[in-house]
C-alpha positions in Angstrom: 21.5 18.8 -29.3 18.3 20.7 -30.2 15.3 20.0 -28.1 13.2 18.9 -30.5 16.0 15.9 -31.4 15.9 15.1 -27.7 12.3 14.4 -27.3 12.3 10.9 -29.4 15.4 9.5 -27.9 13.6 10.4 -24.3 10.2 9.0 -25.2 11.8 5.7 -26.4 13.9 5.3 -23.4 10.8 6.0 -21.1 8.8 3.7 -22.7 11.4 0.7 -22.8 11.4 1.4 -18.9 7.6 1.4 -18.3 8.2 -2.0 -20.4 10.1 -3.8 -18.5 7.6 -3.1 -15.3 4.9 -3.6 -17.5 6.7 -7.2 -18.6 7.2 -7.9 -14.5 3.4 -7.0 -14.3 2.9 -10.0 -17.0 4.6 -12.4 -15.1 3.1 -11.8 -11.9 0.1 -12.4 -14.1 1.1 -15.9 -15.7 2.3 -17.4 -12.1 -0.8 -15.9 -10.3 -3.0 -19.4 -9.1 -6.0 -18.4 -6.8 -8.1 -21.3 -5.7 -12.1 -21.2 -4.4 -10.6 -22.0 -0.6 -7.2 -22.8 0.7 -6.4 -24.7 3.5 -5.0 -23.3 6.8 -2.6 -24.8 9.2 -3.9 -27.0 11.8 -4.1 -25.1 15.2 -1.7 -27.5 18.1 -2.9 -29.1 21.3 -1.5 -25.8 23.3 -1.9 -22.2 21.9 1.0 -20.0 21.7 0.6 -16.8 24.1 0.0 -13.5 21.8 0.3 -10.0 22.6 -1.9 -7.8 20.1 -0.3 -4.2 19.8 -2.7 -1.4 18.7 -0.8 1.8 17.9 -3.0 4.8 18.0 -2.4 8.3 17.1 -5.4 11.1 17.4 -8.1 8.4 16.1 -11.1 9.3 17.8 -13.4 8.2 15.1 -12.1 4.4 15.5 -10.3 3.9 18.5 -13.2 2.5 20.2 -14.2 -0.1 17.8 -10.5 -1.2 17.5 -10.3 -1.8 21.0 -13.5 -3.6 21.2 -12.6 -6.0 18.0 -9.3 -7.2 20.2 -11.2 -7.8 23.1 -13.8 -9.9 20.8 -11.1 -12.2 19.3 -11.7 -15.5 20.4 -8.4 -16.8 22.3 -8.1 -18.2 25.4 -8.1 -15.0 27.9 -4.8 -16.5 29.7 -3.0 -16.7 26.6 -3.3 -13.3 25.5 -2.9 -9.8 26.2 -3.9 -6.5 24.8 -1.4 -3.0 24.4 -2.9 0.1 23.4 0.2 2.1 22.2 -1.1 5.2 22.7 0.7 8.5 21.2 -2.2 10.7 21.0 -2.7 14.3 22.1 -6.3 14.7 21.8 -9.4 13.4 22.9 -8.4 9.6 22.0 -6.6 9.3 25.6 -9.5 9.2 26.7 -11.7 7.4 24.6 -8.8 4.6 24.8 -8.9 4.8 28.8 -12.6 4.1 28.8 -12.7 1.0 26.4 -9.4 -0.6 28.1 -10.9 -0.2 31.2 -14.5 -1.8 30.0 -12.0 -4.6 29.1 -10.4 -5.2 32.1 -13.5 -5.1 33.7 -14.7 -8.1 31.3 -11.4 -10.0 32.7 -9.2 -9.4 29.7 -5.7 -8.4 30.4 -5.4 -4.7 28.5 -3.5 -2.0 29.2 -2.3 1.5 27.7 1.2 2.5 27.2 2.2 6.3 26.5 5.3 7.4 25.8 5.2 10.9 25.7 6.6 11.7 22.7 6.2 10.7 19.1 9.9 9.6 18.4 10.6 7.0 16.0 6.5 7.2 15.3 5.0 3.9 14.6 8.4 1.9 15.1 9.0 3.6 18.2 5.6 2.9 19.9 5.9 -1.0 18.4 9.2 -1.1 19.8 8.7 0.7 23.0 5.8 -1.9 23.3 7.8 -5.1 22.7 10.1 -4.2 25.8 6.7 -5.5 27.9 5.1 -7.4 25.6 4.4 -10.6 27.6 3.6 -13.3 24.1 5.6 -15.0 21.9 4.0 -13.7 19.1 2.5 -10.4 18.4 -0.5 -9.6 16.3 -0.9 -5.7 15.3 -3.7 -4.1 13.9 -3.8 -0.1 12.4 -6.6 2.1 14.2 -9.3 1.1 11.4 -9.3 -2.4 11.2 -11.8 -4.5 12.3 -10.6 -8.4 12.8 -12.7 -11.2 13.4 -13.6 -13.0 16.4 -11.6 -15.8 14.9 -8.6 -14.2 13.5 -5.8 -15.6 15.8 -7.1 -19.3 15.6 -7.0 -18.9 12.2 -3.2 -17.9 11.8 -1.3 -19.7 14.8 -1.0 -22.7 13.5 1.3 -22.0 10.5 3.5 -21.1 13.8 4.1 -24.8 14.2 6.8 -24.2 12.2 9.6 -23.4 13.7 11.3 -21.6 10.9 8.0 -18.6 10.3 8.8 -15.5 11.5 5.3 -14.0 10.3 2.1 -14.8 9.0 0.1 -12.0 6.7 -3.3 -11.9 6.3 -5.2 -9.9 3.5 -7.2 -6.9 4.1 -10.5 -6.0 3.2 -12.3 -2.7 2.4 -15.0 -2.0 4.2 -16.1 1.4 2.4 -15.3 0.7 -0.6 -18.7 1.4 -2.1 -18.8 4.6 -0.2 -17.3 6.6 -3.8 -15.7 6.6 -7.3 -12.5 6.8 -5.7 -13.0 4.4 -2.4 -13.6 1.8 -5.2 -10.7 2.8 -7.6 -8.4 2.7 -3.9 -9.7 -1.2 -3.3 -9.2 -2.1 -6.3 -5.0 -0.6 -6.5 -5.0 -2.2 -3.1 -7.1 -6.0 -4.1 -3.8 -6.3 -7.3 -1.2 -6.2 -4.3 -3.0 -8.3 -2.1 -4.5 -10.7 -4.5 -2.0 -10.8 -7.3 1.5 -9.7 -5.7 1.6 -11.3 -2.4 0.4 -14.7 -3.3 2.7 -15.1 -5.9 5.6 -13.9 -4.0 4.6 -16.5 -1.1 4.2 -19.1 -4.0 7.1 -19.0 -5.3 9.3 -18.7 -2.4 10.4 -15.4 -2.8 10.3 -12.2 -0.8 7.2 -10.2 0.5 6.6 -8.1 3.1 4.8 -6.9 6.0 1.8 -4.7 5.5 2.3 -2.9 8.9 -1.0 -4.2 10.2 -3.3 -7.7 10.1 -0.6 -9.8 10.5 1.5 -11.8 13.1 5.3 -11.9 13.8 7.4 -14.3 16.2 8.8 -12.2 19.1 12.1 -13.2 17.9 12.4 -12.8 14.0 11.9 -8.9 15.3 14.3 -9.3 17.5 16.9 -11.5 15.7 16.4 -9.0 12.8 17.6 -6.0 15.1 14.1 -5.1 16.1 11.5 -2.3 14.5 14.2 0.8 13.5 12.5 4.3 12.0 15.3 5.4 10.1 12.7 4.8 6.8 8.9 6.0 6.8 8.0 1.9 6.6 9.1 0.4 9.4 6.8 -2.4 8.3 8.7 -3.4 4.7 12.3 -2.1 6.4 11.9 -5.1 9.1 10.2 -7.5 6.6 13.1 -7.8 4.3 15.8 -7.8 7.1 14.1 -10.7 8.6 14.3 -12.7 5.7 17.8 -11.7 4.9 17.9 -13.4 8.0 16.5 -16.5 7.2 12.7 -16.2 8.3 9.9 -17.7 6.0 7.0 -15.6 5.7 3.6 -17.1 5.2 0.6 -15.5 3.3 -2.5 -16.1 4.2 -5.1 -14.6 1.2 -8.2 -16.5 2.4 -7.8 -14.5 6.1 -9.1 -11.0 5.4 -9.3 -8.5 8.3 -11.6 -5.2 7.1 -10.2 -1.8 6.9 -10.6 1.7 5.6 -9.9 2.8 2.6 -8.9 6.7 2.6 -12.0 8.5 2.4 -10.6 11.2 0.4 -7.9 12.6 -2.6 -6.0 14.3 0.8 -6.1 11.4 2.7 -5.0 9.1 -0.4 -2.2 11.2 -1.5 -1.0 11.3 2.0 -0.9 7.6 2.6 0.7 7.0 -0.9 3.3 9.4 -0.4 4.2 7.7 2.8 4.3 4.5 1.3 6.1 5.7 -2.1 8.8 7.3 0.0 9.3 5.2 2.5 9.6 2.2 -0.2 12.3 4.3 -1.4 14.4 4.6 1.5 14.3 1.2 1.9 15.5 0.4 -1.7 18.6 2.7 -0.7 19.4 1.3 2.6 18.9 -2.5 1.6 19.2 -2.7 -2.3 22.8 -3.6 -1.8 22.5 -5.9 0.8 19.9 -7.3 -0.7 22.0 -7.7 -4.0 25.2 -8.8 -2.0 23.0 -11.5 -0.3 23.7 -15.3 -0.7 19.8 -15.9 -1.5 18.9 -16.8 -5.2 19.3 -14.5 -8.3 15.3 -14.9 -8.6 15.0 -13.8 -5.2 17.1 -10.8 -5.5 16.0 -9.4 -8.7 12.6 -9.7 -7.5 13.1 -7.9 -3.9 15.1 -5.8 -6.1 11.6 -5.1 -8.6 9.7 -4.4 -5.5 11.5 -2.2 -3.5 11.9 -0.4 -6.9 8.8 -0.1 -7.8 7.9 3.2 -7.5 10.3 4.4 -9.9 6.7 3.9 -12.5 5.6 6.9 -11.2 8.3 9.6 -12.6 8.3 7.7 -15.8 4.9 8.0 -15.9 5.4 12.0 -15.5 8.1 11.9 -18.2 5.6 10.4 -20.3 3.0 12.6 -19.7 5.2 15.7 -20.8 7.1 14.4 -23.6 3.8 12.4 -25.4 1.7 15.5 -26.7 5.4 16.8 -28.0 5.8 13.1 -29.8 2.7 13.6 -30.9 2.7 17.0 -32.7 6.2 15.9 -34.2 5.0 12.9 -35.9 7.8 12.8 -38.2 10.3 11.6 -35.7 7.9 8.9 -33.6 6.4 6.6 -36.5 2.5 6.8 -36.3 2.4 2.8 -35.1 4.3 3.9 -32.3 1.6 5.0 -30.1 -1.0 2.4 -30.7 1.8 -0.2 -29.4 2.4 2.4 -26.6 -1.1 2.0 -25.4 -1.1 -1.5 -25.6 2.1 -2.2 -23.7 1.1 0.5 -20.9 -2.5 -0.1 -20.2 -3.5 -3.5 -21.3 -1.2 -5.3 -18.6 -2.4 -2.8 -16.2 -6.1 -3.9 -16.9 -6.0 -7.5 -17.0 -3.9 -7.6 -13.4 -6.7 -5.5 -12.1 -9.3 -7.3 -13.7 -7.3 -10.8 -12.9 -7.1 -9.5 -8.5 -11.4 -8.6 -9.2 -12.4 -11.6 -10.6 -10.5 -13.4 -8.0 -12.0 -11.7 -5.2 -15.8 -12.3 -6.5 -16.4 -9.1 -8.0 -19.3 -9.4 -10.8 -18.4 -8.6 -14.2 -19.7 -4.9 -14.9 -18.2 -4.0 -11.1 -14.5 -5.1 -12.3 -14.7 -3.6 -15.3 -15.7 -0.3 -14.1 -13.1 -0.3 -11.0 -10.4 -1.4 -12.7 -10.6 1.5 -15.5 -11.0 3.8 -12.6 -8.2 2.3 -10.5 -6.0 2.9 -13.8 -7.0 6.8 -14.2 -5.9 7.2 -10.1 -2.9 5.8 -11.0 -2.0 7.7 -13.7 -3.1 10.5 -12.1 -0.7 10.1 -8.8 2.3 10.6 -10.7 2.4 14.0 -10.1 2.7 14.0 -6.2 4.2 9.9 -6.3 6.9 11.5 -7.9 8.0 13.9 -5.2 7.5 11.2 -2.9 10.2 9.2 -5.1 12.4 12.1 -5.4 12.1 13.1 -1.4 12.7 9.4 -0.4 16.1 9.4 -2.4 17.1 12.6 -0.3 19.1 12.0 3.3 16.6 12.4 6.2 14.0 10.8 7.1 10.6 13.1 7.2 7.5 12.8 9.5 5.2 10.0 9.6 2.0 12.0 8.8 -1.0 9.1 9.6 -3.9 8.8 7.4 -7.2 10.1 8.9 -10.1 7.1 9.3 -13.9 8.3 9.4 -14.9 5.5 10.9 -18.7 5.2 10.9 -19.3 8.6 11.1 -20.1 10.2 7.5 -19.9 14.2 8.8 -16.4 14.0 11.0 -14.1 16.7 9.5 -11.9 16.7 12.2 -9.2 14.9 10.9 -9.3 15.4 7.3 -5.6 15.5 5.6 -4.0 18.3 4.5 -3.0 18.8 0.8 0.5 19.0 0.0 1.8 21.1 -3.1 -0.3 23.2 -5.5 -3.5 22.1 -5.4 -5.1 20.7 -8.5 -1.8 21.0 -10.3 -3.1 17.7 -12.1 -5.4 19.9 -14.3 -2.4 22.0 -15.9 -1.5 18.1 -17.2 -5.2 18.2 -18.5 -4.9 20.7 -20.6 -1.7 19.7 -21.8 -3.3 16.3 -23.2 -6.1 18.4 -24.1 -3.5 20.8 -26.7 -2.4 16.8 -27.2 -5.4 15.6 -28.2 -6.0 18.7 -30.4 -2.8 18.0 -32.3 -3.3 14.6 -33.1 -6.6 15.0 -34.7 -5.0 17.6 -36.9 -2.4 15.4 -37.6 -4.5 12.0 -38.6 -3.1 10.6 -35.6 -6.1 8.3 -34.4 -4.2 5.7 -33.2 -2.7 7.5 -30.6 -6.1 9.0 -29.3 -7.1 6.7 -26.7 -3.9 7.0 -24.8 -4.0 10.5 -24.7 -7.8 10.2 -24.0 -6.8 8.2 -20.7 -4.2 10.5 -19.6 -6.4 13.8 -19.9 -8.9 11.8 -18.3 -6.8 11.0 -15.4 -5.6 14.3 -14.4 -8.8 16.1 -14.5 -10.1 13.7 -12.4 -7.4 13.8 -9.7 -6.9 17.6 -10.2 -10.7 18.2 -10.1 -11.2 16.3 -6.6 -7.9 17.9 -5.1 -9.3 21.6 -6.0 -12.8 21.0 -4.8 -11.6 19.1 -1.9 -8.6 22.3 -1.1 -11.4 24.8 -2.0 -13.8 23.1 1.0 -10.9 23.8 3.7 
């Protein structure tokens, strides 16, 4: 087969895959209900005892506030205790030490465990935790986040029931006006909080974990086969197995602990490729289970869409390098192709955005800019998403490489991420929308303009702020 004849047949096939996400985006859409307040569960006469894990790994810029937001949470002092799981090899053992011990001091039961040794990362210092965790529930929080006082009374009580295994509360951002791309990051992360979690816990179906702001039953881990680091999340890995085995998960949107949004491209691309991978490996090593399961068809097919999700992000690349070829070889795609294209592939990606901005309070000219620019990062991932997709179908785990936090200092440069692959390889896809865009006006092609507008737009913007930011060291 020439290449030319192959290019249609591949653009088609691409594009009736990005449908059928773009169709699960739609119905996410018309089941998503999000009222002005929601109720919470009433809190009982005695409060369940809680240990709150806080992993830490080299997070000097935020270790102290962490610590100092756990020992602010309003809880009786006898009913709850404080580990600092502390894996760090820097200046953070020390930092840690000093605010544990300001703790202690203040009568709250803290202590710091170190392992001496990274294994199993994250799941290993959870689990290495649990061993002495003294509550029968345990609330974790990620180095950046910042809970409030009130947190824990505001989650216990859905623990009345017997059957919860964990309670999930929604995260915030708490510098997401600090840039064009802290704002585009909010706003990816606002359509899986907002949107995709709430209805998943409305309808009954399958959600996960989000690693941190949240609290599980000491024996849904357990019962589950505990926190196991054979994937890069540990957090969705244990999620699903403990509602294969029967746990309910609750969701609690109008809960919202503030975090960090990566500060920069580095930092992004190396939190999403954690997550993109590690979704991955879970997909392999639970799809069939999953599939196998006795829970509900709906149930599957939607853990199923989850887990899979990621696969949007190499379709997206094929896209990318077969549309300027469509384009210039108009005789084989027909010219009302691409207009319907753009529709289908970006119109259901703005109104979800738009739907999770409008829910959250956002004014009207705020939404509508961060959710065009939370569209171009997108697009603009697919490059380095996809070799997270391809590494997370390869045996092996990898390293958990964290994500650097500023914290409230503006200067640090300490622990800025490093960039993987060849930087600024997005702008080579610029230019190839650019030669696109070039062809199409010869051509007469206007319908198809905008959509390669928005791509070219996308790359040069994620290829532009990966160079600079490579170029700076």
């Amino acid at each position: 087969m020439e290449f030319e004849s192959f290019i249609t047949p591949a653009y088609l096939a691409t594009m009736c895959l990005l449908g059928i996400y773009g169709a699960h985006r739609v119905w996410l859409l018309l089941r998503f209900r999000w009222a002005a307040t929601e109720a919470e569960a009433p809190v009982g006469s005695t409060l369940p005892s809680i240990t709150i894990q806080l992993p830490v790994f080299n997070e000097r810029t935020v270790a102290a506030r962490l610590i100092q937001a756990a020992g602010a949470l309003d809880y009786p002092p006898d009913r709850f205790d404080i580990q600092v799981l502390d894996d760090s090899n820097d200046e953070t053992s020390e930092i840690v030490d000093l605010e544990v011990s300001a703790l202690r001091e203040k009568g709250i039961e803290a202590r710091v465990l170190r392992r001496g040794t990274r294994a199993g990362f994250k799941a290993g210092a959870l689990d290495h935790g649990l061993k002495s965790a003294r509550g029968e529930l345990v609330c974790i929080f990620d180095a950046d986040f910042v809970p409030e006082p009130a947190f824990l009374k505001r989650l216990v009580g859905y623990f009345e029931n017997p059957k919860v295994g964990m309670v999930q509360a929604r995260w915030g951002h708490r510098n997401r006006e600090d840039s064009l791309l802290t704002r585009a990051e909010a706003t990816l992360l606002d359509g899986h909080f907002v949107i995709e979690h709430k209805v998943r816990f409305d309808g009954g179906l399958f959600f996960n974990f989000n690693g941190t702001a949240g609290i599980w039953r000491r024996t849904a881990i357990e019962s589950a086969g505990g926190w196991e680091h054979d994937t890069l999340t540990e957090d969705l890995d244990l999620s699903y197995r403990a509602q294969l085995a029967g746990w309910k998960f609750v969701y609690a949107p109008f809960v919202v602990a503030p975090a960090e949004v990566p500060p920069d491209i580095a930092a992004f691309k190396s939190q999403q490729h954690r997550w993109a991978k590690g979704s991955v490996q879970v997909f392999r090593k639970l799809g069939w289970r999953i599939l196998f399961s006795r829970e509900p068809l709906r149930i599957k097919l939607e853990a199923l869409a989850h887990l899979s999700g990621n696969i949007g992000y190499p379709c997206v690349l094929v896209l990318s390098l077969l549309l300027p070829l469509s384009v210039r070889r108009q005789t084989h795609v027909p010219p009302w192709m691409h207009p319907v294209v753009f529709a289908l592939c970006t119109l259901s990606v703005l109104a979800f955005y738009d739907c999770s901005q409008r829910a959250v309070g956002r004014p009207l000219t705020a939404r509508l800019h961060d959710t065009l620019v939370a569209m171009l990062l997108g697009i603009g991932m697919c490059v380095s998403q996809t070799r997270a997709v391809i590494e997370g179908l390869l045996p092996g785990t990898g390293v958990f490489v964290r994500t650097p936090k500023r914290g409230d200092s503006k200067t640090s440069r300490r622990y800025r991420a490093a960039l993987k692959g060849l930087p600024g390889v997005e702008l080579l896809f610029a230019a190839w929308f650019a030669w696109g865009f070039y062809a199409a006006a010869q051509n007469g092609l206007w319908g198809s303009l905008p959509f390669l507008l928005l791509f070219f737009t996308s790359f040069l913007w994620v290829g532009s702020l990966s160079l600079r930011q490579w170029a700076r060291g």
